[in-house]
VOPAZA-634967 format. One record per residue (C-alpha): z, y, x. Coordinates in steps of 0.5 Angstrom, whole numbers, plus 500, padded with zeros to 3 digits. Layout:
BEGIN
ZYX/...
***
This chain:
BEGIN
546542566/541547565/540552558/535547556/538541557/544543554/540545548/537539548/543535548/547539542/540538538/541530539/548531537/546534531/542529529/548524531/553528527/548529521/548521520/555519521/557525516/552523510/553516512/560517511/560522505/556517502/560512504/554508504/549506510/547505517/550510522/550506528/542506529/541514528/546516533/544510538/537513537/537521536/535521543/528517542/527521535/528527539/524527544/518524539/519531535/521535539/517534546/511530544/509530536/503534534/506536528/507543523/512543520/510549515/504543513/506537513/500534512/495538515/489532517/490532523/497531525/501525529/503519524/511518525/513513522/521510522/519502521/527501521/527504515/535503514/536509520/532514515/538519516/534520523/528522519/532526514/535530520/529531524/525534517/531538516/532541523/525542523/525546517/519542514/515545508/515540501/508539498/506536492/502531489/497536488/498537496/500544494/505548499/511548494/515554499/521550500/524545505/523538504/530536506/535542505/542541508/545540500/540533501/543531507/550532504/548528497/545522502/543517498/546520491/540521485/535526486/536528493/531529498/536524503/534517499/537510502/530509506/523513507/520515500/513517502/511519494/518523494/519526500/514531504/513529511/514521510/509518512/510511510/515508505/519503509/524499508/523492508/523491516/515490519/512494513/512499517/509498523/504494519/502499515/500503522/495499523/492502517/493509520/490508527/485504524/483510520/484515526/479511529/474510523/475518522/474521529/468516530/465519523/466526524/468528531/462531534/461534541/465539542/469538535/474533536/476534528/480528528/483525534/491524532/497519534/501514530/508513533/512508529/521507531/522500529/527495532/528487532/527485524/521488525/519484531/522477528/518478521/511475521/507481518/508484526/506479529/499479525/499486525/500487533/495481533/490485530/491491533/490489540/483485538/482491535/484496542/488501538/489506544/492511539/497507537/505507540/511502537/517504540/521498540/529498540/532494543/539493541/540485540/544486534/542483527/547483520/549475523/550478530/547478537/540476537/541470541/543466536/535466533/531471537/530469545/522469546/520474551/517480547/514483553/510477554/507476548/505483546/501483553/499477550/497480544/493485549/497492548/501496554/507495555/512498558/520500559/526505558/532502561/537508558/535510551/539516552/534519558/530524554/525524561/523517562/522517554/518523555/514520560/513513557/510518551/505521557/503514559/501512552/496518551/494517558/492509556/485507553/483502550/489499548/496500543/503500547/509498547/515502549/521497550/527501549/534498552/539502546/546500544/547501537/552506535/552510541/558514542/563511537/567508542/569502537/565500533/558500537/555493534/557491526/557498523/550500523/548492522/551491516/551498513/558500513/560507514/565508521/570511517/574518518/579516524/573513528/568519526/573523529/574520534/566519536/565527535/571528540/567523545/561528544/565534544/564535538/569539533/573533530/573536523/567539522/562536517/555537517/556542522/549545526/551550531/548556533/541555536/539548534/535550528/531555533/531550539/527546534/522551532/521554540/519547540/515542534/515549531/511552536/507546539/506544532/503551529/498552535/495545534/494547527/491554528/488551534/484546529/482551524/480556528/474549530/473547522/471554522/465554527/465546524/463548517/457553519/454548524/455541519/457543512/456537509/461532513/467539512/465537505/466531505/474531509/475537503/474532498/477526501/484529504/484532495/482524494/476527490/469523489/463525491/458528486/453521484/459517487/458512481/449512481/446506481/451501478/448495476/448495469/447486468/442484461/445478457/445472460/447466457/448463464/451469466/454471473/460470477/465476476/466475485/458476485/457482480/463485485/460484490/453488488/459495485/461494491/455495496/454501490/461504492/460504500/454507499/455513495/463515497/462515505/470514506/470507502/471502506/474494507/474487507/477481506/481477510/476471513/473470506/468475506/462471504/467467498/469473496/463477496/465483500/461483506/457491505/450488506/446495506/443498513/448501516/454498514/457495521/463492523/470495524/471492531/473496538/466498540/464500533/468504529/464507524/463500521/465499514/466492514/473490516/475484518/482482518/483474519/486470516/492475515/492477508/500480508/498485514/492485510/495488505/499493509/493496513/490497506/496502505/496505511/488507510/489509504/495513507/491516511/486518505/480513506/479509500/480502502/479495499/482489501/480481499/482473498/483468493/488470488/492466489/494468495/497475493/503470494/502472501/499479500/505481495/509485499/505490502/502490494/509492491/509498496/502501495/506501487/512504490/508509493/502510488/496509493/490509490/488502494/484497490/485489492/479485490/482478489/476472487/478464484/482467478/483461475/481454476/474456479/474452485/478446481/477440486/482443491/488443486/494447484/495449491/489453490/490454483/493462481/497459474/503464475/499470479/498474472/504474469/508476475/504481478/503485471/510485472/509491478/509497475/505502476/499497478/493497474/491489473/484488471/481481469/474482466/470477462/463479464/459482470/458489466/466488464/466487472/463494473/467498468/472496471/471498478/469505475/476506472/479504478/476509483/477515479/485514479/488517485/496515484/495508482/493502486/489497482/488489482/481486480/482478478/475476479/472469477/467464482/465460476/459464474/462468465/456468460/453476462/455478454/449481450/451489449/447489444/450485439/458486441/461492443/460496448/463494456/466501456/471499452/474497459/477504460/482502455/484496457/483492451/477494445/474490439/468486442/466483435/469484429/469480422/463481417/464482410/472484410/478485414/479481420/484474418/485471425/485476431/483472438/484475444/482474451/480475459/477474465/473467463/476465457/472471453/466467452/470461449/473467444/466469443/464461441/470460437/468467433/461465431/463457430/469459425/463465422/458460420/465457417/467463413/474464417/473473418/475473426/475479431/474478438/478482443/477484451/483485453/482485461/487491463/495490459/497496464/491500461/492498455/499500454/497507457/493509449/496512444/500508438/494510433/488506438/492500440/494498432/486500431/485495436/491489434/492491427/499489426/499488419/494481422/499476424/495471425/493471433/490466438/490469446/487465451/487465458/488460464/494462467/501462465/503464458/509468460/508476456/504474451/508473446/508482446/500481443/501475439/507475435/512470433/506468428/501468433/499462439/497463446/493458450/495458456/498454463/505451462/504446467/501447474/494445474/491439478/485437483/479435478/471439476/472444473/470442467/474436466/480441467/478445461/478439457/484437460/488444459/485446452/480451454/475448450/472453443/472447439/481448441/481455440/477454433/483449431/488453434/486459429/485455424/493452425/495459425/491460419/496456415/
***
């Protein structure tokens, strides 16, 4: 064996004897995939990836991204042997490691760099959270798409500004959950050539083999899907891997898929099926006896022999670093002959906006016919696209309901033969909808994605981890409500409200008029770490006359006084959103004529709302005013915090029914001569 190979092959041992050691000491987690897997991550890092450990997130990198999120201990290995830097949310190099061999001893323990699974928001140079399998190889998607968007936008003769790989580990969940299938599907149409999955083949899942659910033929059907697919017979041979890694930069025009044959928990001469599987740590005796099998020193923990570490810098080091100066020696010579676009990958890698980015909103004069909340997001959208030329999106095959097709010239579709398109269609896919999203915004676009509320149902996953991940991605969500009451309760979000509140650190937004629409979408943009939800109505809302209530702008505080009492201090507070603001106005001005003192409160964000000071939002609901009213089309669930125990909520406590929307209305109470006698009843 060579010196080189022999290097190699104490540097995959390393990453194997890393995982079993922290697993063990954690007593807690999955051995059993790392050690079958250190040579594929090995040869990834360390033979092909474009990548600088002393900036992890240069532009452009190679993406790696460990789907299989349960055999982090992989990552957490090859981040420490590489000597990758930590950065900040402010994208500043902090001059320490990311992950430091005292996080790898406290695997898996509170506040180590060294989590249960990849943390994208808590560790420098994870490139996706993933965990809940098939999310991460969805969320490539995203990044290839980007890749090719960027380099289709930026790249000029001669300056391949942006021209980088995604390469994505994943295993049989993966493959088996649906939102990899949708994904796949959608990369191939797409011919997303710089795309690679490497899928590990070890037919084990926590119930056993996999032939007792999972017989089809992959390889068939990714060559279905239209991808490369190709074979590794011996996931231990480092060459082959290589060279399947060659092929797929070589392929054009479609993705590949490396099938690699594994065995899990390689080495272990006892336990290769069940430990990893279930999480179960290997046990003293059996870590001794698989380091004897490696050759290992049977008692040493945490051991990095001499040379490793400089085995790793000779090589991701060294390739890494001279790509990277490589690529700012071209943006030099690319500011001076294009400054304008070089600005632009400036602001768009800080997650800034461009000067002007919010020119030309609409402002919408008072209409009592008014206008759908989807209609008056469609025309801010086209706004958007225009002035911030990194925005872009689409909805899944219902852009011409949701009103996100980008009309102006220019525009274009995201297909194969035309990346620089700012329309993307996604079919009928709303769960990898939701996760190419991500995977966009990851890659610092600023992405949107579409469909009826009420299909969040299918899309939530792929939201929660844009939260978890504090991406600034912006989910367009028409048909709040009964809108479209004839297709009934299948189609009718009752609960969809409540239960996504619920997500922290999503902002939510439900507003009441076309200019509370456009209020919202200007505090949307500028947050840079929250991902935000606009629940928007298809039934046209009264455009609110500004002149006579308060201004839109209060939207940026997620609840303000519309109108308020005349005469004195308010008896009856009513507070609402999204359509049922205009019925708290009417029943305003009916219980006015009748000398009942009322205040009218918008409250389209409870997220934003809670964000203000305690002195703003009893200014807002004053708490000495017990007598309130909240109305709103949706489940009554969290309510109760803005009404108190003295107040009413009308809402949903059923589902709803198949009827014209207006006979919904009368049948479920959402009438202003209902909120009249509700807060005529709170009253006493």
């Amino acid at each position: 064996m060579t010196d080189t190979a022999q290097l190699d092959q104490l540097a995959i041992n390393t990453i194997r004897t890393l995982s079993m050691d922290a697993v063990q000491a954690a007593n807690s987690g999955h051995p059993g995939t790392p050690m079958a897997l250190a040579p594929l991550v090995y040869t990834i890092w360390n033979r092909a990836l474009k990548f600088d450990p002393r900036d992890p997130i240069w532009p452009n990198r190679d993406r790696f991204v460990l789907s299989n999120g349960h055999a982090c201990m992989l990552l957490w290995s090859v981040l420490y042997l590489t000597g990758t830097q930590a950065v900040n949310a402010e994208y500043e190099a902090l001059g320490k490691p990311s992950v430091t061999l005292e996080d790898i001893k406290r695997f898996r323990h509170l506040d180590s760099k060294a989590p249960g699974h990849p943390e994208y928001h808590w560790v420098s140079g994870v490139e996706s959270t993933t965990g809940p399998l098939g999310q991460g190889i969805a969320t490539s998607v995203g990044m290839a798409m980007a890749a090719k968007f960027l380099g289709a936008r930026y790249n000029k003769p001669g300056f391949d500004v942006f021209d980088y790989n995604t390469y994505v580990v994943c295993g049989d969940g993966c493959l088996m959950e649906g939102v990899g299938a949708e994904a796949a599907s959608l990369a191939g149409h797409l011919q997303l050539d710089n795309l690679c999955w490497i899928y590990d083949n070890n037919h084990i899942t926590i119930e056993g083999n996999t032939a007792i659910t999972f017989t089809e033929d992959v390889a068939a059907r990714f060559l279905g899907y239209r991808w490369n697919v190709l074979r590794v017979g011996d996931a231990n041979d480092i060459d082959r891997i290589e060279d399947a890694l060659r092929l797929f930069r070589q392929t054009k025009g479609r993705p590949t898929l490396i099938i690699l044959d594994s065995h899990i928990g390689y080495g272990s001469p006892h336990k290769q099926d069940t430990a990893d599987a279930h999480g179960e740590p290997l046990g003293e005796d059996e870590v001794r006896l698989t380091k004897r099998a490696y050759g290992w020193p049977e008692d040493a923990k945490f051991l990095v022999p001499d040379g490793v570490l400089q085995h790793f810098a000779a090589g991701v080091g060294v390739r890494g670093s001279q790509a990277h100066r490589e690529w700012q020696e071209l943006l030099v010579t690319y500011r001076s002959k294009f400054p304008t676009l070089a600005a632009e990958i400036d602001q768009m890698q800080r997650r800034e906006l461009p000067v002007g980015w919010d020119a030309k909103l609409p402002v919408f004069p008072a209409d009592p016919k008014g206008l759908a909340g989807r209609d008056a997001s469609g025309q801010v959208l086209n706004v958007l696209a225009q002035n911030i030329p990194w925005f872009l999106g689409g909805s899944a095959d219902l852009a011409p309901s949701n009103r996100t097709t980008l009309k102006y010239a220019g525009a274009g579709d995201f297909q194969p033969g035309s990346p620089t398109g700012k329309n993307l269609h996604f079919g009928i896919r709303e769960h990898a909808m939701g996760s190419i999203v991500n995977g966009l915004s990851l890659s610092k676009l600023r992405p949107f994605g579409a469909t009826f509320f009420i299909f969040t149902d299918y899309a939530r996953p792929a939201i929660r981890l844009s939260a978890i991940m504090e991406l600034p991605t912006i989910f367009v969500l028409t048909h709040d409500a009964m809108g479209d009451g004839e297709d009934g309760p299948t189609h009718q979000p009752v609960e969809h409200l409540a239960s996504l509140r619920a997500v922290p650190g999503l902002t939510l937004f439900r507003p009441g008029d076309a200019n509370e629409v456009v209020e919202a979408y200007r505090y949307i943009m500028q947050l840079r770490h929250r991902p935000a939800l606009l629940a928007l109505s298809r039934q046209p809302l009264p455009t609110l006359d500004r002149n006579k209530y308060a201004p839109a702008t209060g939207v940026a505080r997620g609840a303000y006084v519309l109108a308020d009492a005349v005469g004195g201090k308010p008896q009856v507070i009513l507070i609402a959103t999204g359509g049922e603001l205009s019925l708290a106005v009417q029943a305003h001005e009916t219980l006015g004529r009748e000398g009942i003192r009322s205040r009218v409160v918008s409250m389209p964000s409870w997220d934003v709302f809670e964000l203000q000071s305690q002195d703003y939002r009893d200014s807002v609901l004053p708490p000495e005013i017990e007598a309130r009213v909240a109305i709103e089309q949706a489940s009554t669930f969290g309510w109760e915090r803005y009404v108190g125990r003295k107040g009413r909520v009308i809402g949903m406590h059923t589902f709803g029914a198949s009827a014209p929307l207006k006979e919904l209305q009368r049948k479920f109470g959402f009438e202003p001569e209902r909120v009249v006698a509700i807060a005529k009843e709170v009253l006493g």
